[in-house]
MDTraj code that builds the backbone (N, CA, C; nanometers):
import mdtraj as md
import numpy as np

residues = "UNK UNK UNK UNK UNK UNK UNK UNK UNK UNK UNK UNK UNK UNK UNK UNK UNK UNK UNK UNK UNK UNK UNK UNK UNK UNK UNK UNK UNK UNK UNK UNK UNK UNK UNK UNK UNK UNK UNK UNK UNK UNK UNK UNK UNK UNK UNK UNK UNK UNK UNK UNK UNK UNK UNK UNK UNK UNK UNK UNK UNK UNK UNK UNK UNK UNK UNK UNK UNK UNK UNK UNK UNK UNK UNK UNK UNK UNK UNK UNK UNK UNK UNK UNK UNK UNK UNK UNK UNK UNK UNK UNK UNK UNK UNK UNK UNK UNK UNK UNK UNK UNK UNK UNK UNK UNK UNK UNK".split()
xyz = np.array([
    [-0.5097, -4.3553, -1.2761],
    [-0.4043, -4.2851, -1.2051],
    [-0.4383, -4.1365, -1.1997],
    [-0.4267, -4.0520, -1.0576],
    [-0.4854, -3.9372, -1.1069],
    [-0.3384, -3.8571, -1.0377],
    [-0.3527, -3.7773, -1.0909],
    [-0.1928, -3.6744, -1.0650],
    [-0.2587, -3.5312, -0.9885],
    [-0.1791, -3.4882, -0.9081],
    [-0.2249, -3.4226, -0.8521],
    [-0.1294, -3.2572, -0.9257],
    [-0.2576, -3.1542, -0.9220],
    [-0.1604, -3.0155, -1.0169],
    [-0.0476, -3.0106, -0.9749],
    [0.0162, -2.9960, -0.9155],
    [0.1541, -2.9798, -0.8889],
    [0.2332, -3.0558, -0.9325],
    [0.2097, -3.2075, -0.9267],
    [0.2925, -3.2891, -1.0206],
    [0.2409, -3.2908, -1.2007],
    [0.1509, -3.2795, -1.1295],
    [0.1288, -3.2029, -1.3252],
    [0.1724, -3.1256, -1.3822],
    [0.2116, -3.0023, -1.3328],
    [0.2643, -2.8727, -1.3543],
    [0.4041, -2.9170, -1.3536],
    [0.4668, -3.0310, -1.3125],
    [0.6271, -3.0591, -1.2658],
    [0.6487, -3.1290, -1.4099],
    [0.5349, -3.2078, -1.5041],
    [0.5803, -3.2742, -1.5711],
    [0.5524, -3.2698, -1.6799],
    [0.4943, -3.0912, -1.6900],
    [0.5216, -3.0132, -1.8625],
    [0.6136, -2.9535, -1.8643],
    [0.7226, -2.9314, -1.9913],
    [0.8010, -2.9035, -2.0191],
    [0.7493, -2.7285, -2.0069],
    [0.8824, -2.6022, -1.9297],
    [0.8366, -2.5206, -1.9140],
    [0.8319, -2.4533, -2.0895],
    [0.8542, -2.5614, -2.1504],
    [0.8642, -2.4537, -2.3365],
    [0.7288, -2.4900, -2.3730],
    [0.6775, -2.5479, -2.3219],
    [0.5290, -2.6127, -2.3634],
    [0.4015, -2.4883, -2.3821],
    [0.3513, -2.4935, -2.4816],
    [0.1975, -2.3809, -2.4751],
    [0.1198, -2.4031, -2.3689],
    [0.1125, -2.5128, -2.3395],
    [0.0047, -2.5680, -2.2084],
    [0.1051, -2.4503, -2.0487],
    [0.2154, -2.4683, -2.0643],
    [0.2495, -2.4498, -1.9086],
    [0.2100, -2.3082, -1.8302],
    [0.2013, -2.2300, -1.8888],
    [0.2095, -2.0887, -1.8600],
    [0.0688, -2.0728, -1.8056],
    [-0.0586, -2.0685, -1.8695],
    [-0.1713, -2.1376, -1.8450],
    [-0.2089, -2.2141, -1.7100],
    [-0.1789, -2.3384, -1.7088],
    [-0.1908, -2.4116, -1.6264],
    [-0.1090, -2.3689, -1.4699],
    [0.0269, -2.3089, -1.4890],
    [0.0666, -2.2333, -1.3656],
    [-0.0180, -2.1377, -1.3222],
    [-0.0858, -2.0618, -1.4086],
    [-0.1785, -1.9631, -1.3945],
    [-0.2964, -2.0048, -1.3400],
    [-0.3703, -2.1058, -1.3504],
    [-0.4637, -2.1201, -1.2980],
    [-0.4151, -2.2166, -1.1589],
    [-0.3242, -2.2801, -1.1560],
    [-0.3199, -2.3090, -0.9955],
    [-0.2996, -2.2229, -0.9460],
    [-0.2203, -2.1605, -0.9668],
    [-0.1846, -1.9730, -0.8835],
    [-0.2710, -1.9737, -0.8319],
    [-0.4377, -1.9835, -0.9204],
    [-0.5639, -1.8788, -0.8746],
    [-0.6316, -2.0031, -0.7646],
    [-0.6379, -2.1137, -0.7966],
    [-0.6514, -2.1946, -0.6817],
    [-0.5568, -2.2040, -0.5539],
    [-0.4541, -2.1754, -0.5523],
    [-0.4267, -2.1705, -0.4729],
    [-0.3978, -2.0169, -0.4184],
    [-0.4323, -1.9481, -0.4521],
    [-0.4684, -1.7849, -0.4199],
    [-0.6072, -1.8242, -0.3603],
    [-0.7213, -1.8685, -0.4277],
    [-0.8192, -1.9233, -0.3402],
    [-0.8540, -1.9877, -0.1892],
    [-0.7296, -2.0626, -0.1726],
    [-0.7644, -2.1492, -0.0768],
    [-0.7245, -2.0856, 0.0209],
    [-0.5705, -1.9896, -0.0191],
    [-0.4935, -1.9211, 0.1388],
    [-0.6415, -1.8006, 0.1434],
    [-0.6748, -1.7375, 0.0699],
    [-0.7373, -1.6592, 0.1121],
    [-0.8974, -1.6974, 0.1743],
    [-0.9542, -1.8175, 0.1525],
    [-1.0585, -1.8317, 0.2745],
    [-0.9918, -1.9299, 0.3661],
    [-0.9040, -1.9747, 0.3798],
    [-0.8606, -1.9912, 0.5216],
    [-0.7855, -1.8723, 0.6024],
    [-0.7209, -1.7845, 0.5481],
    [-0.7399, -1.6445, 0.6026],
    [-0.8543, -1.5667, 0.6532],
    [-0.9497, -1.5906, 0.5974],
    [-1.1225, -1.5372, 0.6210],
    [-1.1642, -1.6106, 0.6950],
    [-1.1479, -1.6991, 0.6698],
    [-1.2025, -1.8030, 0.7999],
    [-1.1459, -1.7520, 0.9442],
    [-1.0440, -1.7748, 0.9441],
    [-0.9354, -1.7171, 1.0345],
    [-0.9858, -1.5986, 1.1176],
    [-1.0279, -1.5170, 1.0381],
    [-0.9716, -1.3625, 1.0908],
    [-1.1236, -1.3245, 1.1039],
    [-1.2595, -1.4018, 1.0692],
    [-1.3514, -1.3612, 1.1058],
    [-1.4259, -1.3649, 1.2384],
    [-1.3767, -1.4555, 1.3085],
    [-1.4405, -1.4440, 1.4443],
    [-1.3901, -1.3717, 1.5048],
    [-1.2161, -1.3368, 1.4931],
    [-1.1825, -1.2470, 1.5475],
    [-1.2533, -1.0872, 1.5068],
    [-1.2897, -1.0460, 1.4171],
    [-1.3557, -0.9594, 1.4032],
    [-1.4784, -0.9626, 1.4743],
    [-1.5488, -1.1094, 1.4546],
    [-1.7215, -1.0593, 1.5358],
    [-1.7294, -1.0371, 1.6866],
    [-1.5634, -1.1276, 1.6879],
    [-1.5609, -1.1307, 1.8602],
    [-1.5157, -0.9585, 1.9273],
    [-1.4435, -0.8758, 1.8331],
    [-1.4144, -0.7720, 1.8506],
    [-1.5404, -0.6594, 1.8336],
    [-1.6066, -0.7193, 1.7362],
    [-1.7795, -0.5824, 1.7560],
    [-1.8191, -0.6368, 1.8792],
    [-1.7987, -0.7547, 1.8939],
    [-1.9049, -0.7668, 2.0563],
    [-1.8831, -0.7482, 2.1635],
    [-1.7301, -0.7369, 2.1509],
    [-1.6748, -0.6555, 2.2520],
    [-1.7213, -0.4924, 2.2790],
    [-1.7723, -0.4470, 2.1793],
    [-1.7742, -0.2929, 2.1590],
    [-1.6629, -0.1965, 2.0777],
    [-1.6212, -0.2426, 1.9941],
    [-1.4810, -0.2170, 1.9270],
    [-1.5624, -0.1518, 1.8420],
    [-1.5816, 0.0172, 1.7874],
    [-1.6260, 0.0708, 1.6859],
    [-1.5189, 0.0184, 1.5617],
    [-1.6152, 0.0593, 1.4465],
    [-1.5347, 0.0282, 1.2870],
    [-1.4652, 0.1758, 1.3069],
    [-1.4473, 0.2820, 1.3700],
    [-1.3338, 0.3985, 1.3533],
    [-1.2242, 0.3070, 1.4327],
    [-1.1975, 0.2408, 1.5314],
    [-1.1377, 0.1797, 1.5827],
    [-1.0034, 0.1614, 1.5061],
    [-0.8771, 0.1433, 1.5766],
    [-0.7912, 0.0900, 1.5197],
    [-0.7837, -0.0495, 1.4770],
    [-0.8352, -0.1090, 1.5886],
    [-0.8193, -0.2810, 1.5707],
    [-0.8931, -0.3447, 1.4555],
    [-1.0061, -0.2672, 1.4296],
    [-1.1172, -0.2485, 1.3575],
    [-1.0695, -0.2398, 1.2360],
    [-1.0160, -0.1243, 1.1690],
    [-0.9622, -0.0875, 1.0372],
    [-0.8242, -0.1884, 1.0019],
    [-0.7662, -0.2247, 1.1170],
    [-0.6950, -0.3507, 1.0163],
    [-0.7425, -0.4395, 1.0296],
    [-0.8156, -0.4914, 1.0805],
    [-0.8788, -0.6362, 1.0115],
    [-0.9497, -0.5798, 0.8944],
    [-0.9916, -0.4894, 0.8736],
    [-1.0796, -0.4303, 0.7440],
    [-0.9280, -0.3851, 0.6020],
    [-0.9113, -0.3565, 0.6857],
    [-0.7905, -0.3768, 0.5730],
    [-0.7340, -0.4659, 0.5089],
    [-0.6770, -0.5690, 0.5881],
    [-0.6662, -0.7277, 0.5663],
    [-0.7224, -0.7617, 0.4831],
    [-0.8920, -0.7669, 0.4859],
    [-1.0264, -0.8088, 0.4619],
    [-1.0224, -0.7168, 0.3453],
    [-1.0389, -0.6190, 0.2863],
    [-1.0439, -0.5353, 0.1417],
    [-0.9057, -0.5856, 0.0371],
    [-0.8151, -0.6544, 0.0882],
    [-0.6502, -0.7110, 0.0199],
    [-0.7278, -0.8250, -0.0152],
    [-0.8144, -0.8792, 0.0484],
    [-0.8211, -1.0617, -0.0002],
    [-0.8870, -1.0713, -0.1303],
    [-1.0005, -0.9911, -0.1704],
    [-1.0717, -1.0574, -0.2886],
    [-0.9918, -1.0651, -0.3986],
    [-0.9597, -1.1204, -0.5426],
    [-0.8915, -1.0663, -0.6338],
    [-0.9430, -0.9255, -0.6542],
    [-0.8237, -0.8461, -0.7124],
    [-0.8446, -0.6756, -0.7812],
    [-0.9355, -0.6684, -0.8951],
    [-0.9705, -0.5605, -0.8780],
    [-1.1092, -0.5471, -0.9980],
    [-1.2525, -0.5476, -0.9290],
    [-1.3415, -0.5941, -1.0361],
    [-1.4749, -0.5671, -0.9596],
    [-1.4906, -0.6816, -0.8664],
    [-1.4748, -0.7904, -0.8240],
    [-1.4961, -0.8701, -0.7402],
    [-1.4582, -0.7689, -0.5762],
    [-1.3173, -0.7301, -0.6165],
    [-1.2555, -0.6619, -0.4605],
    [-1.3842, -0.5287, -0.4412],
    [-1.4301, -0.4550, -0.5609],
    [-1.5221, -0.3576, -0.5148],
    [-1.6354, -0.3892, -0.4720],
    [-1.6851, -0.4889, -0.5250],
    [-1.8081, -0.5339, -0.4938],
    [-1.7781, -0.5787, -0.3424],
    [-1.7102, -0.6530, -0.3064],
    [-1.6898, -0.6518, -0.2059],
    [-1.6578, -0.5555, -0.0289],
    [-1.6053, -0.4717, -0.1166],
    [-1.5794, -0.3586, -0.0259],
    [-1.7209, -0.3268, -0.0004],
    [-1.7724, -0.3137, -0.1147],
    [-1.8995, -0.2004, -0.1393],
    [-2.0097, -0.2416, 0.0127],
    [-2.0279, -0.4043, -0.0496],
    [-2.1023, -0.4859, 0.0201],
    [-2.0845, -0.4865, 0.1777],
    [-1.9708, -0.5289, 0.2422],
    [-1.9469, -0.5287, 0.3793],
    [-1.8242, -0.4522, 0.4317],
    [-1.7988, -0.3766, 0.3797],
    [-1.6658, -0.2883, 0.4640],
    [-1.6918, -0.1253, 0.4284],
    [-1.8375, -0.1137, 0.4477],
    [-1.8746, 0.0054, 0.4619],
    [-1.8949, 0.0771, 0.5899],
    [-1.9082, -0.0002, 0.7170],
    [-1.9857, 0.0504, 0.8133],
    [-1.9463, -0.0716, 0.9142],
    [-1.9865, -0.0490, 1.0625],
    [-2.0385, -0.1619, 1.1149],
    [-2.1364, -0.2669, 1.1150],
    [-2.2323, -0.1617, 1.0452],
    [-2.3197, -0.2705, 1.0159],
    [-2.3101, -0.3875, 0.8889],
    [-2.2268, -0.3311, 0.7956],
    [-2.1785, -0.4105, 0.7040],
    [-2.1041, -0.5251, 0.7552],
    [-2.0624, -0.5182, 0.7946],
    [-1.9274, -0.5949, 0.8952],
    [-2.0106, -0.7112, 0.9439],
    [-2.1038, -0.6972, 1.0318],
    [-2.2110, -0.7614, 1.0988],
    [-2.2302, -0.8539, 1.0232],
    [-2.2654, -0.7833, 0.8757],
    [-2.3060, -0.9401, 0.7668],
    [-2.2510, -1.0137, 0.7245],
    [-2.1006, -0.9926, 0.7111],
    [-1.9831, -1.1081, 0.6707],
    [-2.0160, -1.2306, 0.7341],
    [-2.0371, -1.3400, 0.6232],
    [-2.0649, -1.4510, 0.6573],
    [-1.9334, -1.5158, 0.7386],
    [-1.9742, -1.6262, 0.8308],
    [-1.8814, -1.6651, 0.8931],
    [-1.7634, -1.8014, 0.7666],
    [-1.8268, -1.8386, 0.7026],
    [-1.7219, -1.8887, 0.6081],
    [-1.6974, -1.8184, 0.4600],
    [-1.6137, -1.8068, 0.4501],
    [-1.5876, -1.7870, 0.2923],
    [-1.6931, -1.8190, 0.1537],
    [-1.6869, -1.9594, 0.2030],
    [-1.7857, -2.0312, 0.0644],
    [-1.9224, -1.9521, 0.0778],
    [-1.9721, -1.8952, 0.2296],
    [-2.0873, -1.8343, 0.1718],
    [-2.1137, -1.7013, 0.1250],
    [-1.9961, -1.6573, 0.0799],
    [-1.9805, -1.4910, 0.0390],
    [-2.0752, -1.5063, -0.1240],
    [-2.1568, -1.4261, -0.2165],
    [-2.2392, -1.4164, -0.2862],
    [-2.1196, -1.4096, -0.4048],
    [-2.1662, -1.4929, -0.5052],
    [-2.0832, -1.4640, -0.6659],
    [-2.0381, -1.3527, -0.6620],
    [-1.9389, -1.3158, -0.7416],
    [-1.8917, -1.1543, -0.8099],
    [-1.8443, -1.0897, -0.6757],
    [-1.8322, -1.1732, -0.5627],
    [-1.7509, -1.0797, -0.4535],
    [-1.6502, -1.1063, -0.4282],
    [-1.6019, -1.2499, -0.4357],
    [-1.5147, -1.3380, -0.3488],
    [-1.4989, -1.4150, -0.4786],
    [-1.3535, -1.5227, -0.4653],
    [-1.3176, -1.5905, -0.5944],
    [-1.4356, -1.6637, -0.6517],
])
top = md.Topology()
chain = top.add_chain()
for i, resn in enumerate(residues, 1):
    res = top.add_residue(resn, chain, resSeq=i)
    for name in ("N", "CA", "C"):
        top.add_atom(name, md.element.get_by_symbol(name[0]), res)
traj = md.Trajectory(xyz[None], top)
């Protein structure tokens, strides 16, 4: 029988040592998942917008880059990230088109 987290999480007692924990880490899975289907999302619209000719001073430009600097978790993952592709246009250029292929230590 396999239970899926959520009904797992439904059927520890919230006084339990285990629960606090275990809410915590679905949080982060599921903080995971909205945020590369957000990336997923919002990246073609970005490549489709450099190829249009849309500079990174651009308005349209800086909020999707904005968007895009909110998603990684805070800390060094979000800097590394910034560092990596939301420096420039040409940074931008390299954002992989899915999530899963963003490099360790950038992305969850």
């Amino acid at each position: 029988m396999s239970m899926n987290p959520k009904s797992l999480l439904g059927s520890i007692s919230k006084a339990s040592p285990l629960a606090t924990p275990l809410e915590m880490m679905y949080g982060l899975l599921e903080d995971k998942k909205d945020a590369n289907e957000k990336y997923n999302a919002l990246i073609p619209i970005l490549h489709d917008a450099l190829s249009r000719g849309y500079r990174f001073e651009s308005k349209e430009i800086q909020s999707i880059v904005k968007i895009l600097r909110d998603m990684p978790p805070a800390g060094a993952r979000r800097n590394n990230f910034e560092k990596l592709y939301l420096k420039d246009e040409y940074t931008l250029r390299k954002l992989p088109k899915d999530a899963r292929d963003i490099p360790y230590g950038h992305w969850y």
